[in-house]
N, C-alpha and C positions, 0 to 999 in steps of 0.2 A: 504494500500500500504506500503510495509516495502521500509525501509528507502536503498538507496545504496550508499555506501562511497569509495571515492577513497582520500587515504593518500600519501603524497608529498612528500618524504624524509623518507621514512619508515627506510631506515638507519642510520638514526642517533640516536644523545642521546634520545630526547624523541619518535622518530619514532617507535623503536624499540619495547618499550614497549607499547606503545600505539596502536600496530597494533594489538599486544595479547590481547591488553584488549576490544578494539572495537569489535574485531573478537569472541570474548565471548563475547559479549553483544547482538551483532546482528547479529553473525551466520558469519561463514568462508567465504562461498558464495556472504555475501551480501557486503564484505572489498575488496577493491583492491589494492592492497599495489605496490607504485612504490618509485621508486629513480636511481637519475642518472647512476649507478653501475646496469652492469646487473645482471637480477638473477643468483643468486647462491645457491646448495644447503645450506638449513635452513636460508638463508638470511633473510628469512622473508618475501622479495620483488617478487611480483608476475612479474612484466615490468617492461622496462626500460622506463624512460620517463625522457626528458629535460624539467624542467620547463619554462625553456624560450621559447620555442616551443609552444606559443599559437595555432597554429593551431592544434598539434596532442591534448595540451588539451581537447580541444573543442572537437575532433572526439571522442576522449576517452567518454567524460561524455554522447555527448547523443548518443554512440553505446553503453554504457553501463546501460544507464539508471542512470546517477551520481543523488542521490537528495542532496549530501553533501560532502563540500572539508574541507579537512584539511591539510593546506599548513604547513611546516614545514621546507622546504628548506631553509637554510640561511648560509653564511657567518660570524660566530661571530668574537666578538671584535677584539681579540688579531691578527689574520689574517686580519680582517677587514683593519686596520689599516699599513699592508704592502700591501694590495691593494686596495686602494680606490675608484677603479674605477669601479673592477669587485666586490664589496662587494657592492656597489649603485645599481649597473644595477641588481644582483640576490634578492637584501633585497626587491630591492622597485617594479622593472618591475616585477617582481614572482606574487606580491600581485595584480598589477594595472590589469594584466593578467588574474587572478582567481576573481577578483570581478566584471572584467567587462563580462568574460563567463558568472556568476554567475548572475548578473542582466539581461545578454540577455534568458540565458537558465531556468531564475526563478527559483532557485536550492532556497532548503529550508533554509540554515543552512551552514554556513562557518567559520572556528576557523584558527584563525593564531596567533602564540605566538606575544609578545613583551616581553620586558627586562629592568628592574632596568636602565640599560644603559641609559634609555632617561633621567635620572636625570644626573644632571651635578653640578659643585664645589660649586656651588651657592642657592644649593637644600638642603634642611632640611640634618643635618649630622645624628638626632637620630630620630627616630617614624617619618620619611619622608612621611607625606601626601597623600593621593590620590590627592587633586590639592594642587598646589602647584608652587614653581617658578622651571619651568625643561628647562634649556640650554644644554641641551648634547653637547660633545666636544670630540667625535669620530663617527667613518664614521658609525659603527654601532647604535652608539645613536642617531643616527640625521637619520639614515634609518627607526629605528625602531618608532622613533617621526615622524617623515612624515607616516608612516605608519600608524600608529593610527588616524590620521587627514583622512587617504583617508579611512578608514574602518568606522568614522563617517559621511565623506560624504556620503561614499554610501548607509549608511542607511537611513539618513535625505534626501537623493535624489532620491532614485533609490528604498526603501525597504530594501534594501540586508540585511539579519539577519547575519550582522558576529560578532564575537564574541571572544574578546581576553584576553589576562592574562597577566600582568610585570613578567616574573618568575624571584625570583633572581638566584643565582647559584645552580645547578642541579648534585645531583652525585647519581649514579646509579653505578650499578655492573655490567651490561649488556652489555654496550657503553666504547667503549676508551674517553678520551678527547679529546675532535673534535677542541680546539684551539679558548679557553673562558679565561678568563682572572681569572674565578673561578676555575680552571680545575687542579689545587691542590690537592684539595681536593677530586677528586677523584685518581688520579695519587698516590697519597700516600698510598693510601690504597694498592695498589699492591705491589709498593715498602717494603713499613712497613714486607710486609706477606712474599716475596721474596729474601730482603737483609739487613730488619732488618737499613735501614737506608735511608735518603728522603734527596734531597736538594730542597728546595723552592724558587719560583722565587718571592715570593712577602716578603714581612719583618713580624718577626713576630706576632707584634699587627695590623695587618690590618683586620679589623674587619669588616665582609662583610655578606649580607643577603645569606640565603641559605635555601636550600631544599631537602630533600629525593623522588628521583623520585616516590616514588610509590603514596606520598602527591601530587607529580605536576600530575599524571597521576588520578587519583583522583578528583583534582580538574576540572580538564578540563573534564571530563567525568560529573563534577555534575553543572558544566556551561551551556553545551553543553543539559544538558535534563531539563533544569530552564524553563519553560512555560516564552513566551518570552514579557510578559506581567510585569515581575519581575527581568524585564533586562534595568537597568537605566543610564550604561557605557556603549555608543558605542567606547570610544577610545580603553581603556584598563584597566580592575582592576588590584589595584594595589593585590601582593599576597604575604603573608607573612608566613615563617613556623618556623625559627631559626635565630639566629647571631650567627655569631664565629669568631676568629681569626686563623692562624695556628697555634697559641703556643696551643690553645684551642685544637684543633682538635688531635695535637700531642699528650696534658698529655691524650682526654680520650683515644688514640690507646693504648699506654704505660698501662692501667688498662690492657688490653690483653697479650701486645706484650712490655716489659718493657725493652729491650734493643733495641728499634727504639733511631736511632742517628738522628736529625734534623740540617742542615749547613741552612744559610739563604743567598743567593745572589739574592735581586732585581735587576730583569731586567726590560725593557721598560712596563712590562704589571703594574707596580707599580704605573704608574704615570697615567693607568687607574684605577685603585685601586683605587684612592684619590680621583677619583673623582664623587664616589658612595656612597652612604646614607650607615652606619655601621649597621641600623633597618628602618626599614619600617610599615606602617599602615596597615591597610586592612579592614577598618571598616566598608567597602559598601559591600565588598565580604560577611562577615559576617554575615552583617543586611538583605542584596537583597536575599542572596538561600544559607545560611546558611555556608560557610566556615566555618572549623574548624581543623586547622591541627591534625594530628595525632603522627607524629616523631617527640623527639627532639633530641640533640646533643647525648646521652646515648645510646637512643632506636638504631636510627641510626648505631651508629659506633659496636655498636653488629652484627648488623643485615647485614652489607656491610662484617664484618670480616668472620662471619658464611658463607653467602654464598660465595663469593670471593676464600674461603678455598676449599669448595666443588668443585665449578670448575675449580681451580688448581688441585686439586685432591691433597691437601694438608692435614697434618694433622691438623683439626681443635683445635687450642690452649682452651686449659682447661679451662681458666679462662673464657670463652668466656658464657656460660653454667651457671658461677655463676651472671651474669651481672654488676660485680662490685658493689661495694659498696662508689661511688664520687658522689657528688649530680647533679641534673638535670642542666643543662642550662635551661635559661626562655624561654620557648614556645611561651609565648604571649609577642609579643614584645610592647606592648603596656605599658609595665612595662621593659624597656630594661636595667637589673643592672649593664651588665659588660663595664667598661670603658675601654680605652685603651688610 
């Protein structure tokens, strides 16, 4: 019986890519890709679906034969946090919704992100643990921690294989920034290639975990097919790919693009900044079904300039080609050398 997956937020940062990549893995036919936005062409999204609408999910999975959800709808931080009320009822009723279909309708297999975010000021500042002391102290951290609580109930209770990740910040070439408190770091990249100049809302040593989307769509892909015998986190691994700050991220654009001008004015997402781990562990990801990133800060910022370029329809900067010659950022943060 081949597997049928309906994706929850296909438009978003990680929706996006991850519907390309399911949909190669298990055939176009067998993904069904929705989000709140109706179709559009090349959206990606096949229907519209409100996640809050338990009942159309319901009709959805078993007229469609669902054996597998991948919820992806959320609210991040920096929104979060100007609304509190509708960032609670979509982070946590989304989940409470899709786990309790999922245990009535005995669906095989169910992945829902978490986030760095459920670490709080009181939380390891360097090589931040899988356990460890986590207070989160925004409406997204404390969703995304209640979350992971009700995704180990419902396995210790009900069965339910679900199956989650902490990503930390996510930049991709595909996705605008959807209003993360990481989302710098991808914003810059457009800027840099378009006027040559960026102002950041975070200060420049704030040194935050981070990710190349094609590592987070990768990872979730090699979670997701772990024979679940070899799955010993039902809250959430933690996942770890890079650290940086934006002065970091700045000099390696400048190895490309050597006349980007950076202004630095913290606003309010700063004072989420401080209160996230600068590295992180990942050493069960690791040890359980083998994690091993692949980007780091170098590989990365080529690889966002190069294609970035192409679908502006830009000309792609020369030096891009030669990969520079500045050394790596530490991939494994288990060795984490740059301070700030």
């Amino acid at each position: 019986m081949k597997d049928r997956i309906l994706i929850i937020g296909s438009c978003g940062q990680i929706g996006t890519e991850l519907t390309i990549a399911l949909r190669k893995q298990h055939g176009a036919e067998n993904v069904i890709a929705s989000d709140i936005h109706a179709p559009q062409p090349g959206s990606g999204n096949d229907i519209q679906l409100d996640v809050l609408d338990h009942e159309q999910i319901e009709k959805i999975v078993k007229e469609c034969g669902i054996t597998q959800i991948y919820l992806l709808a959320a609210m991040l931080s920096a929104n979060g946090e100007q609304n509190s009320d509708a960032a609670w009822k979509l982070n946590v009723q989304s989940l409470l919704s899709v786990l309790k279909i999922a245990k009535e309708q005995k669906l095989d297999k169910i992945f829902w992100p978490s986030s760095i975010a459920v670490f709080g000021p009181d939380s390891p500042r360097y090589n931040c643990p899988q356990q460890t002391r986590i207070e989160p102290n925004t409406v997204y951290g404390i969703s995304k921690r209640t979350g992971e609580y009700w995704c180990s109930y419902y396995f210790e209770k009900h069965g339910v294989d679900v199956r989650s990740l902490r990503f930390p910040g996510l930049i991709s070439y595909t996705a605008p920034p959807g209003g993360g408190t990481t989302d710098y770091a991808v914003d810059i990249f457009h800027q840099a290639l378009e006027k040559q100049a960026y102002t950041c809302f975070l200060e420049e040593d704030t040194c935050l975990p981070m990710m190349y989307m094609p590592d987070a769509i990768r990872a979730t892909l090699e979670l997701m097919n772990t024979p679940k015998e070899k799955i010993h986190i039902r809250t959430s691994y933690n996942l770890a790919g890079m650290s940086f700050a934006p002065c970091d991220l700045a000099a390696a654009i400048r190895k490309y693009i050597p006349e980007l001008k950076m202004t630095y004015r913290p606003d309010s997402r700063q004072a989420i900044a401080n209160g996230w781990p600068a590295s992180i562990r990942d050493d069960q990801a690791r040890k359980e079904w083998g994690w091993n990133p692949e980007y780091n800060l170098k590989s990365m910022t080529a690889d966002m300039l190069q294609k970035l370029s192409k679908i502006k329809g830009m000309t792609i900067p020369e030096t891009i080609s030669q990969q520079g010659d500045f050394p790596d950022f530490p991939i494994d943060n288990h060795i984490f050398a740059k301070a700030h």
